[in-house]
C-alpha positions as CSV (number, residue, x, y, z in Angstrom):
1,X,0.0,0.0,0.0
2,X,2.2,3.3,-1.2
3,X,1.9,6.1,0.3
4,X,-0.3,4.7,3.7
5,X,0.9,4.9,7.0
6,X,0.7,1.6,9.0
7,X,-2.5,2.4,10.9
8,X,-4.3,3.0,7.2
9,X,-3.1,0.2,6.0
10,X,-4.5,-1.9,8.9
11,X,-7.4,-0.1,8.4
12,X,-7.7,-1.1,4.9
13,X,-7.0,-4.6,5.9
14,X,-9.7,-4.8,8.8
15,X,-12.6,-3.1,6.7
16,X,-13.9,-5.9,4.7
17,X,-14.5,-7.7,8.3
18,X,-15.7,-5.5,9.9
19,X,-17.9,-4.9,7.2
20,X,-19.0,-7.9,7.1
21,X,-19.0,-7.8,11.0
22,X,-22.1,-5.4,10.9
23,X,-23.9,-6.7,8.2
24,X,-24.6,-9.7,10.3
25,X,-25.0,-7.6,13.2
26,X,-27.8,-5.9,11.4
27,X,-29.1,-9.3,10.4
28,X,-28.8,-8.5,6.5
29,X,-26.7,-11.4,6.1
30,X,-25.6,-15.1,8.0
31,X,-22.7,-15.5,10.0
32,X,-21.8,-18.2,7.0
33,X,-22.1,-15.3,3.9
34,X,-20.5,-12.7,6.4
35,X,-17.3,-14.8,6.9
36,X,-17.1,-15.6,3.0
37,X,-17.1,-11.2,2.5
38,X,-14.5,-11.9,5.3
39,X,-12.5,-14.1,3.1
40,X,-12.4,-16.2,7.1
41,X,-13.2,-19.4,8.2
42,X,-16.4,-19.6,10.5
43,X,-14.6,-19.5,13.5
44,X,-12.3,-16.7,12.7
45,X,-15.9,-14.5,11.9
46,X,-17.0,-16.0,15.3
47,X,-14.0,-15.2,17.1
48,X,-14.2,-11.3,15.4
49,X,-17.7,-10.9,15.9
50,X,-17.9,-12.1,20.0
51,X,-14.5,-9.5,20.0
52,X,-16.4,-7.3,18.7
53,X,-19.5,-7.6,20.8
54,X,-21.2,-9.2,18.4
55,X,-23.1,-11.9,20.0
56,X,-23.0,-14.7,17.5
57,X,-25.9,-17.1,18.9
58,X,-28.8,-14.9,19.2
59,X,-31.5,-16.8,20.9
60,X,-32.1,-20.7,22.6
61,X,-33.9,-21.6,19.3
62,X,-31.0,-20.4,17.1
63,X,-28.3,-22.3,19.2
64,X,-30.6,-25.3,18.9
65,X,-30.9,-25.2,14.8
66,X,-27.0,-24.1,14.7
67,X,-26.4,-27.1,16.6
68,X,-28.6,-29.7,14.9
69,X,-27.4,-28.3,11.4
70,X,-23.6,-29.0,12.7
71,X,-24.4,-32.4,13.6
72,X,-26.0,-33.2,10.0
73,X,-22.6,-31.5,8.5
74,X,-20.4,-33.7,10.8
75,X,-22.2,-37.0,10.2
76,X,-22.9,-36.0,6.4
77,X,-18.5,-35.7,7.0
78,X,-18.0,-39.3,9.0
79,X,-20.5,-41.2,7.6
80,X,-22.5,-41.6,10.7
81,X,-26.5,-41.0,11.8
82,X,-26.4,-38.4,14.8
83,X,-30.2,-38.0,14.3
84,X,-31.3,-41.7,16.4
85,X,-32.5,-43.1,13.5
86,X,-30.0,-45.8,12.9
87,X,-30.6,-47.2,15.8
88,X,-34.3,-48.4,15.2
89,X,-34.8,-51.8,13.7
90,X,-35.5,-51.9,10.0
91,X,-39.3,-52.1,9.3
92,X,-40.2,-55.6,8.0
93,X,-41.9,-55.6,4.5
């Protein structure tokens, strides 16, 4: 960056997340688009936003769905049924 002193160019650096920071703040867009504007992994937007004082979980009912949707991703990952339903017998036809 010519011609910028060091705290511009961190500036510059910081604004796309913080950017994307405040749009999910203002609940235009999910934690998940917000760290792709971020060009961050999920947990690095986490991390920013909870710095930040962003609260990242946002009610009981949106920890719950965040938490069901992880364990689809991680079974869909390993191969394995996290929802029960491989433990019932299969039905006899």
């Amino acid at each position: 960056m010519f011609g910028m002193n060091t705290e511009s160019a961190e500036l510059y650096r910081q604004a796309p997340t913080s950017l994307a920071v405040s749009l999910f703040d203002q609940e235009v867009v999910s934690l998940g688009r917000a760290s792709e504007l971020a060009g961050l992994p999920l947990v690095d937007s986490m991390r920013t936003a909870s710095a930040l004082g962003v609260p990242v979980v946002r009610s009981t009912s949106e920890l719950e769905t965040q938490v069901e949707a992880l364990e689809r991703l991680l079974a869909e990952s390993e191969g394995a049924d996290v929802s029960g339903e491989g433990d019932r017998p299969a039905a006899q036809a």
